[in-house]
N, C-alpha and C positions, 0 to 999 in steps of 0.2 A: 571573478570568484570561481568560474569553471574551473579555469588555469589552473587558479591556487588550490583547489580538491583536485585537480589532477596531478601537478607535483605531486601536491602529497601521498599520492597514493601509489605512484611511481617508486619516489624514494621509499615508501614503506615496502614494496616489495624487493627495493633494491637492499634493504635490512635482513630478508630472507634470505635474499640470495647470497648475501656474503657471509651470513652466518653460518647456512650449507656447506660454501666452499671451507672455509676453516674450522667446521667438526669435518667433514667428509674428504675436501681434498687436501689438506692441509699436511699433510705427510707426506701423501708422492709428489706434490708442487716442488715442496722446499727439497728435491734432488736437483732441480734444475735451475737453473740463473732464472728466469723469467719467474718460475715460483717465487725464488727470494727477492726480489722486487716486489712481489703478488704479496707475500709476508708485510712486509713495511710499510704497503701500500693498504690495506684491509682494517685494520686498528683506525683509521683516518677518518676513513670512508663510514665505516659504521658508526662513528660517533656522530659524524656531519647527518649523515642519515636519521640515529635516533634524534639529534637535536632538532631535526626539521618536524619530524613527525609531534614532536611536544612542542613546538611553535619558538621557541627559542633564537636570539642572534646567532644564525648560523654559517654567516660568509666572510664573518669579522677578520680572519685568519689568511683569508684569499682575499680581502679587499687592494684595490689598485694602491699602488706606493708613489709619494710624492718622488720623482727621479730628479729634480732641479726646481730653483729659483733665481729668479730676478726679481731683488727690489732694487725701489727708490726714493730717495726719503730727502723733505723740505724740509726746514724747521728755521724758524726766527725766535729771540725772544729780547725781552728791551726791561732794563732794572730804573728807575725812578724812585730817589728818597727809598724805602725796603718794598716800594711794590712792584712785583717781577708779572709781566704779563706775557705770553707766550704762543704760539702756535704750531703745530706740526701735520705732514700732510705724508704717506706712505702710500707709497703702489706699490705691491707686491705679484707677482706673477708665477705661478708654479706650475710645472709638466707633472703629470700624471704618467705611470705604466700601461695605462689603459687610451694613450694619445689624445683624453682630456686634456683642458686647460683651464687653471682655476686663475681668476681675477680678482682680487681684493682690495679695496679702496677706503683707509682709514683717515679721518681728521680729525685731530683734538687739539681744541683750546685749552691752554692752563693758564691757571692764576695763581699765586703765593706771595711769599716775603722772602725778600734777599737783603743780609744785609753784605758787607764788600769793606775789607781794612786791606790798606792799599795799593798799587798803582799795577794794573796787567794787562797784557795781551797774550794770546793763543793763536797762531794760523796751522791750519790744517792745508797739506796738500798733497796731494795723491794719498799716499803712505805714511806719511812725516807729520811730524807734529814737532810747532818750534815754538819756544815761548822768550815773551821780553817782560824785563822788568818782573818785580812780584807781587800777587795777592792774593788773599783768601776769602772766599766766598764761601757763606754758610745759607743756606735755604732750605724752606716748605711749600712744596709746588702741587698744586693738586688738578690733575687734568682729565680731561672730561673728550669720550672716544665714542665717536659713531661709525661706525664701520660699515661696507657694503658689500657683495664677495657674487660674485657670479661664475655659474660654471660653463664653458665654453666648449665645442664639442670639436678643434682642432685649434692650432696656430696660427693661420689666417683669421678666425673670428676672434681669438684673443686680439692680435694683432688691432685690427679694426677699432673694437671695444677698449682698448686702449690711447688707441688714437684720439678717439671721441670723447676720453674722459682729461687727457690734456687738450681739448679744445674748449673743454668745460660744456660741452654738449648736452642735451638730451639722451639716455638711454635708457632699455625699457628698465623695468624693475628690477631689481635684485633679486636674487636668490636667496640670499641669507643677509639677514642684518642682524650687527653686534651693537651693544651698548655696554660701555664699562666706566670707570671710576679709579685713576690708579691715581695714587699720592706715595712724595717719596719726599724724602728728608736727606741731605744729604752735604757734603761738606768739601771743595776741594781749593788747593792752594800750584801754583804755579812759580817758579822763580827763575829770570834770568842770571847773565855772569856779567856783573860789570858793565850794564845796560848791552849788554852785544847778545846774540839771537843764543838761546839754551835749550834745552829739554830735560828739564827737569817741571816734572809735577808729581800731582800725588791728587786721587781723589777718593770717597767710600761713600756710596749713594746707599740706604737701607729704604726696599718699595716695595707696596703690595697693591694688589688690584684686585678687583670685583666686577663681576661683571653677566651680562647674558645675552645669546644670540639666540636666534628663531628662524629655525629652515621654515620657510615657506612654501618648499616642495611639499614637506611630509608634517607640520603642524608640529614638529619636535621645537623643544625649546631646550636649552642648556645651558646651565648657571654653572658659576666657576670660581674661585679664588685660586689667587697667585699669590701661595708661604713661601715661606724658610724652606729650600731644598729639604732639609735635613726632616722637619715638620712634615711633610709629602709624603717623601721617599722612605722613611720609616714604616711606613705603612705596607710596606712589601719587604721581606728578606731578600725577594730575587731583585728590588731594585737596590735595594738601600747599601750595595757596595757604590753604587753610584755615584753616590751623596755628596764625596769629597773631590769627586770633578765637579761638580756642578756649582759648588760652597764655592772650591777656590777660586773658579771664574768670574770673571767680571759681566759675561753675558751670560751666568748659570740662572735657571729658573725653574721652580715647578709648579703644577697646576693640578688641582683637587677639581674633578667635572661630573656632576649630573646632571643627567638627560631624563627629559620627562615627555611623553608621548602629549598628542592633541586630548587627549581624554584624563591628562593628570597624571595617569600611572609611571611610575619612575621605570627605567627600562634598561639603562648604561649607567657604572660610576667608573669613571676614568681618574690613573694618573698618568701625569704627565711629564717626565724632567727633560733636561736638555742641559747642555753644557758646551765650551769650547778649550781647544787644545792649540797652542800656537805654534807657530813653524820649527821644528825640530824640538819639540816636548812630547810626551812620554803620558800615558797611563797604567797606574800599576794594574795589575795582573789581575787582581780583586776585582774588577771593574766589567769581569764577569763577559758576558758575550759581545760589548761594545770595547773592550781592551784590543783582540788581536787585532780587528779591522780600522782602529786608530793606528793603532801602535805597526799596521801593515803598509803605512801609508805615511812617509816620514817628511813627506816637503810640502809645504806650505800648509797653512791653517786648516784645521778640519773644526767638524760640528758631532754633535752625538747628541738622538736623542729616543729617548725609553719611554713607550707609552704602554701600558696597562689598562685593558678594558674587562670588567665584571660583568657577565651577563643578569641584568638584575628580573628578568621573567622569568627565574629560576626562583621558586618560592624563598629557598635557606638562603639564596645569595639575599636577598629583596630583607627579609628579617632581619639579617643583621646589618644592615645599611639603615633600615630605620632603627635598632638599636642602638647605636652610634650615637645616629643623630638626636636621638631625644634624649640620652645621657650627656651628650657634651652641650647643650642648650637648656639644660634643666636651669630651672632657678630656685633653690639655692644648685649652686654647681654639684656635680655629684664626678670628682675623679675617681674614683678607686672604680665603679661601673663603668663610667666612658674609658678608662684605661682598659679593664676586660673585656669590653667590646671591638675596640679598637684591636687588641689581641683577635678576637676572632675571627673582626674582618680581615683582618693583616693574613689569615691565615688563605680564609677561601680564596681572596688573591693568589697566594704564591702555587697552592691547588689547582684552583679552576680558571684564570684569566688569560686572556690570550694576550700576547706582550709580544711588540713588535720593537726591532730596536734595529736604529739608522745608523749611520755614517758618513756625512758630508764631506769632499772639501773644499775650503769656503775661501772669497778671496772679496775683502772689503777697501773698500779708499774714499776718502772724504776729503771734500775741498770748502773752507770756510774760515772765518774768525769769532774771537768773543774778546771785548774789551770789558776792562772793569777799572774805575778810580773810585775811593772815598775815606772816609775812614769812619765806621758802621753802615751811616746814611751813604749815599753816592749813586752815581750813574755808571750804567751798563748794558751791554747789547751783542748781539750775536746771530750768524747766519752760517748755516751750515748746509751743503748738499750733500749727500753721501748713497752710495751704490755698493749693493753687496749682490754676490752671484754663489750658488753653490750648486755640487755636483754628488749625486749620488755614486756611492765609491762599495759599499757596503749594506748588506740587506739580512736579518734573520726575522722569524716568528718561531714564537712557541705557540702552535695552535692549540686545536678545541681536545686532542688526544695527551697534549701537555711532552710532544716534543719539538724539538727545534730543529725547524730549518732553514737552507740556505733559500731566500726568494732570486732565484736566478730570474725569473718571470720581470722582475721588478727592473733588471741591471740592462735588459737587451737592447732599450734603447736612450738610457741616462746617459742627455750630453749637457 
């Protein structure tokens, strides 16, 4: 606690003193190069400063940027008569700017109905995907996600801790554990040429998820839903060019997130999109400060993704996040209020949020099959590995003064 009254009372004087410099020296600075730096630099500074001194998320803007990942991901699943049973197992590993290493270790079992009208296979390898013969599978899977995520303070204890967790080992606790719920409806069809190997498919999965995780470092807990891109990202004008990368992706997704402190009080409301571009594809120009650094980077696959954080210990931020919410949960429903709320919060977003937006690029391959015969009723099965890697290519924030910039901080060591 000394600490914390001593920050604070550090940066309050450091409030002084750049208020001084910019009534008082603010005119002979800006003759010289290092003033104009000093200009650009003081607008920043001051606000980070006020924010501390009113207790405020004040480092959200400077927080460490993910620079890369490794995943890897198992998955089986087996159709009987229309009951589809399933399993999936993902390790993901991301580099931090800060030479952290985050470890996260997801399994979830599903169960649904498939039914299967007739005769197919699928092989995946490396890159390729070949298909024999044709059928169409319709299903409702609903899968169930325990998550574990540790933070690792280099590469070697990643390294380690991941060793141990394909040994199936013992290790200590987690740091963070998730629990979620996602269910997805979805429909796809397959057809060979003349029983000889083809690739021709077609599929359209519609999913949402629910879900929450609890740092155990700090007693925060974080609830979340996974909508309709368009649904999300509506909610910001500065994201909602986005929308139509993320829509037309087949890996596009967004996430609505509140964070609630060990004491209940709400603290963060995040969004979240993300989307992908394929190898020599294009985003229009609308697509706002994730366009040039896609659109700068023209070989092979990339990723993009726009997060939005609301400081909600900000009284007016905090009000209208509970206005929101108790107009779109009323019962009888009340739109025309949840609609004007939703207006207002959409606004202190595009105002006040600090919005951090990525640029990966991404390079995925998966090795596996899925067979299917019936005609409704029938048998079916599948096994798939698949590895993705990506590299940080591209870095902005609009921070806590509401300009943007480049996180060079973030790129120095993104391999």
């Amino acid at each position: 606690m000394r600490h914390a009254r001593g920050q604070g009372t550090v940066e309050y004087v450091a409030v002084l003193l750049l208020v001084a410099l910019v009534l008082g020296g603010g005119t002979a600075a800006a003759a010289t190069g290092a003033g104009a730096d000093i200009a650009t630099a003081v607008p920043h500074q001051v606000v980070r400063a006020l924010c501390i001194v009113t207790g405020g998320d004040c480092d959200r803007d400077r927080a460490p940027c993910v620079t890369g990942s490794a995943t890897d991901s198992r998955s089986w699943s087996a159709t009987v008569v229309v009951v589809r049973l399933g399993h999936e197992r993902v390790l993901v590993r991301e580099r931090r700017s800060d030479d952290m290493e985050i470890v996260t270790l997801t399994t979830a079992p599903s169960l649904g109905i498939e039914t299967i009208d007739g005769t197919g296979a699928r092989i995946n390898t490396g890159r390729r995907r070949l298909s024999l013969g044709g059928a169409v599978t319709a299903s409702i899977v609903a899968s169930f996600g325990h998550g574990k995520t540790w933070v690792l303070p280099d590469h070697a204890a990643a390294d380690a801790l991941a060793a141990a967790l394909e040994r199936h080992e013992d290790v200590r606790s987690p740091d963070e554990e998730l629990h979620q719920i996602k269910g997805a409806v979805g429909i796809s069809g397959s057809r060979g040429s003349d029983g000889n190997v083809g690739s021709a498919t077609a599929s359209a999965t519609l999913t949402g998820t629910v879900g929450r995780s609890t740092d155990h470092r700090t007693g925060h807990r974080t609830y979340f839903i996974d909508a309709g891109a368009d649904a999300v990202l509506d909610l910001s004008a500065r994201l909602r060019a986005l929308r139509a990368s993320a829509s037309a992706s087949a890996g596009g997704s967004a996430q609505f997130a509140l964070t609630v402190d060990d004491d209940g009080r709400w603290v963060d409301l995040a969004l979240v999109g993300t989307g992908e571009v394929s190898a020599g594809g294009s985003v229009s120009t609308s697509g706002g400060p994730v366009a040039a650094a896609l659109n700068g980077s023209a070989s092979g696959g990339r990723r993009w993704t726009a997060e939005a954080h609301l400081d909600l210990s900000d009284a007016g931020n905090l009000a209208a996040a509970k206005v929101l919410l108790a107009h779109a949960t009323a019962i009888p429903p009340r739109p025309a209020q949840a609609g004007a709320a939703a207006l207002d919060l959409a606004g202190r977003i595009d105002e006040r949020a600090v919005i951090d937006v990525r640029a990966y690029a991404l390079d995925r391959s998966a090795n596996g099959f899925d067979v299917h015969a019936g005609e409704i009723v029938g048998v079916g099965g599948g096994r798939e590995h698949a590895t993705e890697r990506t590299r940080l290519i591209s870095a902005t924030t609009r921070g806590l003064d509401g300009q943007w910039r480049q996180r060079t901080d973030c790129l120095h060591g993104g391999t």
